[in-house]
N, C-alpha and C positions, 0 to 999 in steps of 0.2 A: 197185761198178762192173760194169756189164757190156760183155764185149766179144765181138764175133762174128769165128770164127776163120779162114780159108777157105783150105785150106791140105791136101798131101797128107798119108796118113796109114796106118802098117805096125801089125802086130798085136804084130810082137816086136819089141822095141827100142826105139831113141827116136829120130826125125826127121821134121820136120811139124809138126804136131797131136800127132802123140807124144811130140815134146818140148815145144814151145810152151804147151800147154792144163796139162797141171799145175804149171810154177810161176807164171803167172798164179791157178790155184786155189788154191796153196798161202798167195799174197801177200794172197788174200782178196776175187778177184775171181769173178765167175760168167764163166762162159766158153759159150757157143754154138756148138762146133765143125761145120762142114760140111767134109768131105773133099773133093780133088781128085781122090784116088786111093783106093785101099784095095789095100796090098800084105802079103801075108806078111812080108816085110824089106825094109829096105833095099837097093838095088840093088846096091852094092857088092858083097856076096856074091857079086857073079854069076850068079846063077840067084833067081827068086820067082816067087810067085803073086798070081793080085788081077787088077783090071783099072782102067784109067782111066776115069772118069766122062765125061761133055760139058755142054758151059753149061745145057741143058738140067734138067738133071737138080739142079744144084745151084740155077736159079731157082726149081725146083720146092720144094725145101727150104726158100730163103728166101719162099714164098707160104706155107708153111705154120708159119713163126713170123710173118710178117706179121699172120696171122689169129689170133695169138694177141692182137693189138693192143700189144705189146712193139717194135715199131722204135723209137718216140720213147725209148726211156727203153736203148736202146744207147748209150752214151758212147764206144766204138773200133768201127773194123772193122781186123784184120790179116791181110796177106795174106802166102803167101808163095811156093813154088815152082805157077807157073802149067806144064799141060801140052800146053797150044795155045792160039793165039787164040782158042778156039769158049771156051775158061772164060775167058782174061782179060776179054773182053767182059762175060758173065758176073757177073763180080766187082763190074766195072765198075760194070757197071747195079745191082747190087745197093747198091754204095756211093752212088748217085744217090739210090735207094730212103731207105736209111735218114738222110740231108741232108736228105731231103723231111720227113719225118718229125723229125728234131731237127739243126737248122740247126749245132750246138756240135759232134757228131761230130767224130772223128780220125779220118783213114785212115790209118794206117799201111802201107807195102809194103813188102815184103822182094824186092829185085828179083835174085830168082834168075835167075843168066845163068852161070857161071861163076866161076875161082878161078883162083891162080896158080899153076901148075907143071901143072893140067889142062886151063886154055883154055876156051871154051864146052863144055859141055854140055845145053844144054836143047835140044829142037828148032829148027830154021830156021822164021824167024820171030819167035819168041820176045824174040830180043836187041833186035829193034826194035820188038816192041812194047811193051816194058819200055821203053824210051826214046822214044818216041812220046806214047805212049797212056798207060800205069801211073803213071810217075813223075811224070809233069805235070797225075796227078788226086793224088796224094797230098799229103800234108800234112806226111808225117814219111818218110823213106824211111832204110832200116839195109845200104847194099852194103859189098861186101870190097876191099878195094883193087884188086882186078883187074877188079870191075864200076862202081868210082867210073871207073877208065880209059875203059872201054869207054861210058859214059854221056855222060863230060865231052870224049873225044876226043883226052885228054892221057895224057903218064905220071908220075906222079907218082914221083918219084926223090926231091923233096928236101919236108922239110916246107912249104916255101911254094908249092911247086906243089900240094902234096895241098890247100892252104888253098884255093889258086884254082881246083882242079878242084871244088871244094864250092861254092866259089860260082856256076860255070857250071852246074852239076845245079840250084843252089838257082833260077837265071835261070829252068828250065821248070818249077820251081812250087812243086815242096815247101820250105816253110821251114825245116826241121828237117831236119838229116841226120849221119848216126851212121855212121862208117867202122867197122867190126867187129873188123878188123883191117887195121894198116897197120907197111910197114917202109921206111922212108925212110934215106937219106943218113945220117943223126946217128939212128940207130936203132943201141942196140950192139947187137951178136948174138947176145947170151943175155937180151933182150930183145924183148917186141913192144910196139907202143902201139894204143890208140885214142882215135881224134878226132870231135869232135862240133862242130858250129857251125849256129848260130843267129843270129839277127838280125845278122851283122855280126862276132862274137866266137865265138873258138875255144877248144875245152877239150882238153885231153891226158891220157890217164891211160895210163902206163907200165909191166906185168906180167911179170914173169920169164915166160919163150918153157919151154913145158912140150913134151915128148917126143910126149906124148901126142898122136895121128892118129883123132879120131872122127868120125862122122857127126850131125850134129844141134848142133855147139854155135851154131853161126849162128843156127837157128833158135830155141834159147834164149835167146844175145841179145838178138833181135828182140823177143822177148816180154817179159825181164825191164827192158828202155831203157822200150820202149811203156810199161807198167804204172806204171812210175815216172814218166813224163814226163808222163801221163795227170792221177796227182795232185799234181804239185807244179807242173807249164807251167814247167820247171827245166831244161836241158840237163845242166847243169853235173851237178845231182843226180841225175839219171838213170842218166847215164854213170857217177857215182860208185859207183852201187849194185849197177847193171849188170856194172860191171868189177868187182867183189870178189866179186858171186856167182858169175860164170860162171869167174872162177878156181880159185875154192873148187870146184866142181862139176868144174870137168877135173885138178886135182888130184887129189882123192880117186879119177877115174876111174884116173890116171895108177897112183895106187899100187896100186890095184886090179890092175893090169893087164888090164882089163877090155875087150874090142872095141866095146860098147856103152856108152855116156855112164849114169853112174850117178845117173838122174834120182830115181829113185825114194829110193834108200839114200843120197845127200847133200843132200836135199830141204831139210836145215834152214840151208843156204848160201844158199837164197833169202831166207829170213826173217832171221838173224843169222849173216850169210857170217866167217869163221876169221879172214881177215883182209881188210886195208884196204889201200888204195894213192892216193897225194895226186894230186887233178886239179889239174892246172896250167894259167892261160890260156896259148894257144899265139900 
């Protein structure tokens, strides 16, 4: 499979494209990565280097795998933290591009907006264009419980609201939608869950609540759901796959005690993740 990745991306560490692009590689997909950004670090350090890109600049990238005559035979496009309207447009039109070219295409969007306990963080602007514009051209979209809120206009407390907050995101368009992380009512505390729902029907997979505080596992996620949902058109299995590797992988950071997500050195959690966890319909 190929899939084109559009998406920020630091030199040290893993968030973006720095996390996303290799275990899509590792699963055995080719991967087309365009940057949003290009940072020293993650921003959390407080201090980097780098600069943000403009829509511009990344059309200009996708005109020159255009001309390699490769759009048609792209099977995803994933997005994920946008740094202005000037790229979500952008992206946008990029996702036009390659529909034009092979009508089967997935878009996936990762609708970076924010998180719980931080609130928004992207630019003004941003949150509504993700809910406008982004999520009602995607196909599949992967939020956290704090931007299924902010999407659907509710708050999800108990798991039958998170159901119905999915199905008012699903109303503006994408079919597929993949909570990342959710903690509801009947959520114990030394666990998290995530929820998937598709056509109508919901899936639950429930993971012991690890210690562990990184940057980028979202965006692992995003990438390991995508990959899976890409070849099996499976919610159910996607999530399943999804949730055992991205466990696996914050685990082993956790014992690590490691500040960065240890994508590289527990890499074989993508392929044949440590352990398993039962999806249940919800």
């Amino acid at each position: 499979m190929n899939i084109l990745s559009i998406q920020s991306h630091v030199a040290y560490g893993h968030v973006g494209n720095a996390s996303a692009v290799f275990p899509m590689q590792r699963l055995g997909c080719e991967v087309w990565p365009i940057h949003t950004v290009q940072f020293s670090n993650h921003t959390g350090y407080g201090d980097w280097t780098g600069r943000v890109f403009d829509g511009p600049a990344i059309e200009e990238l996708v005109d020159g795998i255009a001309a390699r005559g490769v759009l048609g035979r792209c099977d995803g496009v994933l997005s994920g933290y946008m740094g202005s309207a000037d790229i979500g447009n952008a992206i946008l039109s990029t996702v036009a591009r390659v529909r034009e070219a092979n009508s089967d295409v997935i878009y996936a969007c990762d609708p970076v907006i924010g998180d719980v306990g931080r609130g928004v963080f992207v630019r003004p602007g941003i949150p509504e264009f993700m809910r406008d514009q982004a999520v009602p051209a995607a196909d599949l979209i992967t939020p956290n419980q704090f931007e299924l809120d902010y999407l659907s206009g509710m708050e999800t407390r108990s798991l039958a609201a998170a159901k119905q907050a999915v199905e008012k995101v699903q109303a503006l368009g994408p079919r597929v939608v993949l909570i990342t992380s959710l903690h509801t009512d009947d959520t114990p505390a030394d666990a998290i869950d995530m929820l998937a729902g598709e056509g109508g029907v919901f899936w639950r997979v429930r993971t012991p609540k690890l210690s562990v505080s990184v940057n980028g596992a979202g965006d692992a996620i995003s990438a390991l759901f995508f990959v899976h949902y890409l070849r099996t058109r499976r919610a159910d299995q996607a999530l399943a796959e999804a949730a055992a590797s991205i466990y696996g992988l914050l685990h082993r950071t956790e014992e690590a005690g490691s500040r960065e997500i240890l994508t590289v050195a527990a890499q074989d959690e993508f392929v044949a993740p440590s352990r398993r966890f039962p999806v249940e319909p919800a």
